[in-house]
C-alpha positions in Angstrom: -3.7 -3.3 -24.4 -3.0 -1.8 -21.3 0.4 -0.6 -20.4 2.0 -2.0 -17.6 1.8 0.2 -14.2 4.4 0.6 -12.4 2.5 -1.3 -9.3 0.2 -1.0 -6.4 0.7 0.0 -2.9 -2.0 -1.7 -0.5 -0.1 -3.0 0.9 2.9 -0.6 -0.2 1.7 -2.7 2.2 2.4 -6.4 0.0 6.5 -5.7 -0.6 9.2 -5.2 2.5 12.2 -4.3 0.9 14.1 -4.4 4.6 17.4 -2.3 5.0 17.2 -1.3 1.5 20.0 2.6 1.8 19.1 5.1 -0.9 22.6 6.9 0.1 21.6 9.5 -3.0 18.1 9.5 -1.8 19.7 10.1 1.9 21.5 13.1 0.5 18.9 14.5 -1.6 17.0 14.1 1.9 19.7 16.6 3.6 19.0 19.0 1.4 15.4 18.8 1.8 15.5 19.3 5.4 17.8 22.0 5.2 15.5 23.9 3.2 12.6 23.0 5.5 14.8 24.4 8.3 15.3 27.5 7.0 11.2 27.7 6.1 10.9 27.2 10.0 13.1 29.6 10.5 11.3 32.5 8.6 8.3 31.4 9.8 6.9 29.6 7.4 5.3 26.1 7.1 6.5 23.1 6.8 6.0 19.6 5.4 7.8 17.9 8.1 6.7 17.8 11.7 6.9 16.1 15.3 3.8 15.0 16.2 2.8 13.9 20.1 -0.3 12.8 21.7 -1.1 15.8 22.9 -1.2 17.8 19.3 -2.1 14.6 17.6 -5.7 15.6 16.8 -5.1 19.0 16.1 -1.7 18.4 13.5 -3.2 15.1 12.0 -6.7 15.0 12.4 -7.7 18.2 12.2 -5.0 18.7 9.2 -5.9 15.8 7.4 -9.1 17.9 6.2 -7.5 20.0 4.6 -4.1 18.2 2.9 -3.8 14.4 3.4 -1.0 13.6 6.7 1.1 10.9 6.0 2.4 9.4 9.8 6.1 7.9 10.3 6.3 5.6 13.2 9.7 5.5 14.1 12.6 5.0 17.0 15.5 6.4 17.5 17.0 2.3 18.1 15.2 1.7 15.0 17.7 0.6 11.7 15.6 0.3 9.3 13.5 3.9 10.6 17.0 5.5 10.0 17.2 4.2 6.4 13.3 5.1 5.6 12.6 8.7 7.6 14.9 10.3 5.5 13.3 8.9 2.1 9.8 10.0 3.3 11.1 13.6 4.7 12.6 14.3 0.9 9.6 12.8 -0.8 7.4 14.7 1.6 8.9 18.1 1.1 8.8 17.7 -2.8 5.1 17.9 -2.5 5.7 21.9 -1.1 2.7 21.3 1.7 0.3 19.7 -0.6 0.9 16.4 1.6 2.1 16.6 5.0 4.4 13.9 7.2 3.8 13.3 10.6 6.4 12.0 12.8 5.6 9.9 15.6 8.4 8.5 18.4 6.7 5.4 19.4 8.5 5.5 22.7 7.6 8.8 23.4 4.1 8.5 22.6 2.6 5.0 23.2 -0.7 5.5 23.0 -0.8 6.2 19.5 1.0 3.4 18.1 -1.6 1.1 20.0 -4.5 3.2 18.5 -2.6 2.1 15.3 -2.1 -1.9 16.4 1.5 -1.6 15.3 3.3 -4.4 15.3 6.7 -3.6 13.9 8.5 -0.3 12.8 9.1 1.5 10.7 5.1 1.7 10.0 3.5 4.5 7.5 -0.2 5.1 7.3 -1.7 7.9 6.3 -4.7 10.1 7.6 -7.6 11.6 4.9 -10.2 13.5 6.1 -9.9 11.9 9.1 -10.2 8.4 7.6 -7.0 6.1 8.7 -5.2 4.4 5.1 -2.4 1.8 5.6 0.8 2.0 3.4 3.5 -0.2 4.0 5.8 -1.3 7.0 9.3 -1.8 7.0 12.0 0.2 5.0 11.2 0.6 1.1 12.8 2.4 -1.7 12.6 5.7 -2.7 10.1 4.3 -6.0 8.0 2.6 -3.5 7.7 5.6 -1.3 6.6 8.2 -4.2 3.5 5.3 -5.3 2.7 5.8 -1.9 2.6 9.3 -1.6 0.8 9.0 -5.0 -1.8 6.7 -4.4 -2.5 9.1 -1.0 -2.6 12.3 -3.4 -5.2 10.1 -5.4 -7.6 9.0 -2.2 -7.4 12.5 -1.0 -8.8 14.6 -4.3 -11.6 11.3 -4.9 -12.5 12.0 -1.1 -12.6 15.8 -2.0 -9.6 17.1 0.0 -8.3 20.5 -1.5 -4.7 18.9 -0.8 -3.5 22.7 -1.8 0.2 23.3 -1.4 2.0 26.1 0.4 1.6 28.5 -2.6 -2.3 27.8 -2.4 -2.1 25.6 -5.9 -4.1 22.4 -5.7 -1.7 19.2 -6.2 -2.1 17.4 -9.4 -1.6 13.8 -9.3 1.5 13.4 -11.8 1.5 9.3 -12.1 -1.2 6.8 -12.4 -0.2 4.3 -9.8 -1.7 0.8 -10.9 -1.5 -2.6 -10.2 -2.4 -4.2 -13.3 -5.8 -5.9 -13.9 -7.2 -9.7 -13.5 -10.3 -10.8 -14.3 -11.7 -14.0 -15.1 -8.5 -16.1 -14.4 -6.7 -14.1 -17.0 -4.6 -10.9 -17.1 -4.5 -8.5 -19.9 -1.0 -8.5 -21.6 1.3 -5.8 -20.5 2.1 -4.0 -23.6 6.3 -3.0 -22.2 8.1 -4.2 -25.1 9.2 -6.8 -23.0 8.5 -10.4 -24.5 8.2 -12.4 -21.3 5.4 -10.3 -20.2 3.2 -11.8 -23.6 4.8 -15.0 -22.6 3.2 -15.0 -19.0 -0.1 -14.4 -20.1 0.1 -16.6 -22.8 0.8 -19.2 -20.1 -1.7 -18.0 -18.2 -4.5 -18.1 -21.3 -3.4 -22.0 -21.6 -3.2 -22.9 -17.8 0.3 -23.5 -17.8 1.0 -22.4 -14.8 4.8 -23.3 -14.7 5.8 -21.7 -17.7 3.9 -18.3 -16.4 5.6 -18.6 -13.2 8.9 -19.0 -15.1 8.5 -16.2 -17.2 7.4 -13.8 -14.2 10.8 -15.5 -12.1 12.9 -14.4 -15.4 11.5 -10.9 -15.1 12.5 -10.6 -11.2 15.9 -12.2 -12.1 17.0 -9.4 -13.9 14.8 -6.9 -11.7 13.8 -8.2 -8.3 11.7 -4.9 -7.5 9.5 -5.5 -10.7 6.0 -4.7 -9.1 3.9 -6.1 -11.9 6.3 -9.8 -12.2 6.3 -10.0 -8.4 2.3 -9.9 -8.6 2.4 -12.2 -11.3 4.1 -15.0 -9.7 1.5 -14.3 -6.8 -1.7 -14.4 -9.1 -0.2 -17.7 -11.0 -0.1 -19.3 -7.3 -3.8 -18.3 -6.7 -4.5 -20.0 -10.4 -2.6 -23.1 -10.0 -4.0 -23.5 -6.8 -7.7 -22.2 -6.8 -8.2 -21.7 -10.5 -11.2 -24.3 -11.5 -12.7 -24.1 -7.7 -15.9 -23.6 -7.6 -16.2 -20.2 -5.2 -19.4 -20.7 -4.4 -18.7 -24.0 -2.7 -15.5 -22.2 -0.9 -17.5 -19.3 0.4 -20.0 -22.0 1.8 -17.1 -23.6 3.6 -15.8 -20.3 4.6 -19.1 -19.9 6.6 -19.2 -22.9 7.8 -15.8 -22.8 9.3 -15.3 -19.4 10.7 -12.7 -20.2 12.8 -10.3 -21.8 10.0 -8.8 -19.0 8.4 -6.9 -21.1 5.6 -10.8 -21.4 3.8 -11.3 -18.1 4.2 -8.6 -17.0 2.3 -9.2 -20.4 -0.6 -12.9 -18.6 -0.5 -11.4 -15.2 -1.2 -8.9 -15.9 -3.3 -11.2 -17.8 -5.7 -14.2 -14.8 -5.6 -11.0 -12.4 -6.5 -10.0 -14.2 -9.8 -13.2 -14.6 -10.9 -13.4 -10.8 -10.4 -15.5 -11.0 -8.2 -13.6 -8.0 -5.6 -16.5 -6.8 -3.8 -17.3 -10.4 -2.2 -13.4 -11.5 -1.9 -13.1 -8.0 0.4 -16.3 -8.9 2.4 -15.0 -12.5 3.2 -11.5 -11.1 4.2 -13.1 -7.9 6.1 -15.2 -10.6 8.1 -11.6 -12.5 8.9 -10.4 -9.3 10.2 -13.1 -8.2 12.7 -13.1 -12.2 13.7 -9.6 -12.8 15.0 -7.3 -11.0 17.0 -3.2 -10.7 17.4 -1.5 -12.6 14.6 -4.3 -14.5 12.9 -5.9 -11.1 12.4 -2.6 -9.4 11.2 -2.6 -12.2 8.7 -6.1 -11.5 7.7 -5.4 -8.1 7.3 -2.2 -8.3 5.0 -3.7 -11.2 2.8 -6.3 -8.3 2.4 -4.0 -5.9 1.4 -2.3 -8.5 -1.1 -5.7 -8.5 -2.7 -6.2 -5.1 -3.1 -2.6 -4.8 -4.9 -4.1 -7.8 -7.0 -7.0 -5.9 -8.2 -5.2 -2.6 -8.9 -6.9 0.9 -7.9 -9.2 1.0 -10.4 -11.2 -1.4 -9.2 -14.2 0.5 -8.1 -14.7 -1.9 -4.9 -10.6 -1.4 -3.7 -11.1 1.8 -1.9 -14.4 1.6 -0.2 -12.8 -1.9 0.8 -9.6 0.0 2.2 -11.6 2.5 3.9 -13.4 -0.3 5.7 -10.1 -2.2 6.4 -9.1 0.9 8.5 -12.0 1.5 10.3 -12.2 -2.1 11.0 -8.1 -1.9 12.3 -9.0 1.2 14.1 
């Protein structure tokens, strides 16, 4: 059996957890910088740092090759930026220079949120070798920040950055950061202790799709930021909807309806839980590059909710992220 993860990030990017405060996280966060000021002070590096378009390509870019650059899009009128850009500064600094944090004032420096198509701050990506990954937008918790940084960490030592901290020690990755698995309209049970997890796949295993759902809404009653119950009660909705479609015939409909995005997400959705990833990415990478403004931001999350569907060890998630990015930017 395979334990249960504590949850994807693609999408970080799937779960907006809006004007969520950390006040302990906040704090922890004041120490952090007050340590990074006294670095700066003695002339040492730092985690943290400003970033304009001017020295964009030379503190991102140009880093990234080296240790993986997360970016903060923020504003100083920005609410939720003041409850997240502290989280990020602490989590940042904790990694001692083995991954860095850009800051970027959108005001201040247009041009690069528009290279990045935000629409709404605060928004995190982060660079690898030069290669553009999106995390999340909005403000998260402290949890959901440290997957992030995580699954970054990951990306960057599979894409062969030396992600080497300040003291010259290569980073080691110090969680597995998963989403759980699907595959063939059925999820391997979660082996937590927790009963209700057994029960949902159960459910599942008999195509009771009510009883799964209720057994995943039982889990997020008592724990509303449950990554792996939240993803549940998405996958049982693809099932109930989707699950004896033929996805041949939806992929054929897809194509022959390029303009109507609803079948190409029924086409996608039914390639992904028959476990067939590579072709669910292709279809929703070809909704992407075919729309623009909204519909294409709506491509591009239902994407990302994908991705967090298939978990990170899918082989096909990150050569499908890497295209998502180069296809967004």
């Amino acid at each position: 059996m395979r334990q249960r993860g504590a949850g994807g990030i693609g999408g970080i990017g799937g779960i907006n957890l809006r004007g969520v405060v950390d006040l302990g996280a906040i704090a922890a966060a004041k120490a952090a910088a007050e340590q990074a000021a006294a670095r700066a002070a003695d002339g040492l590096p730092t985690a943290v740092f400003d970033v304009t378009e001017a020295t964009f390509e030379a503190e991102v870019l140009e880093r990234s090759k080296l240790n993986p650059v997360v970016i903060d899009l923020w504003a100083a009128w920005c609410q939720p930026c003041k409850s997240l850009s502290p989280i990020l500064e602490q989590v940042a600094e904790s990694y001692n220079g083995a991954i860095l944090l850009a800051k970027v004032d959108v005001d201040a420096n247009p041009t690069i949120s528009q290279a990045f198509r935000v629409q709404s701050i605060p928004a995190v990506f982060a660079v690898i070798n030069g290669q553009v990954l999106p995390l999340f937008t909005g403000a998260v918790p402290q949890t959901q920040v440290k997957q992030a940084f995580e699954i970054v960490l990951q990306q960057a030592r599979q894409l062969g950055v030396p992600c080497a901290d300040f003291n010259g020690v290569a980073a080691d990755v110090t969680a597995e950061v998963t989403a759980g698995d699907v595959g063939n309209g059925s999820l391997e049970a979660q082996d937590d202790g927790d009963p209700r997890f057994e029960a949902a796949m159960n459910a599942i295993d008999a195509a009771d799709w009510d009883a799964a759902k209720s057994a995943y809404e039982s889990v997020l009653a008592t724990d509303a930021t449950d990554r792996d119950a939240k993803m549940g009660v998405v996958l049982v909705g693809l099932l109930s909807r989707l699950g004896d479609a033929d996805p041949d015939a939806l992929v054929a409909t897809a194509m022959s309806s390029p303009t109507d995005l609803q079948s190409q997400f029924d086409a996608a959705d039914a390639l992904a839980i028959n476990g067939r990833y590579d072709e669910a990415f292709a279809v929703m990478l070809a909704a992407v590059r075919a729309n623009v403004a909204d519909e294409r931001n709506r491509a591009r999350a239902h994407m990302v909710e994908l991705f967090d569907l298939a978990g990170d060890e899918e082989p096909s998630v990150q050569p499908a992220r890497v295209a998502l990015a180069n296809a967004l930017f």
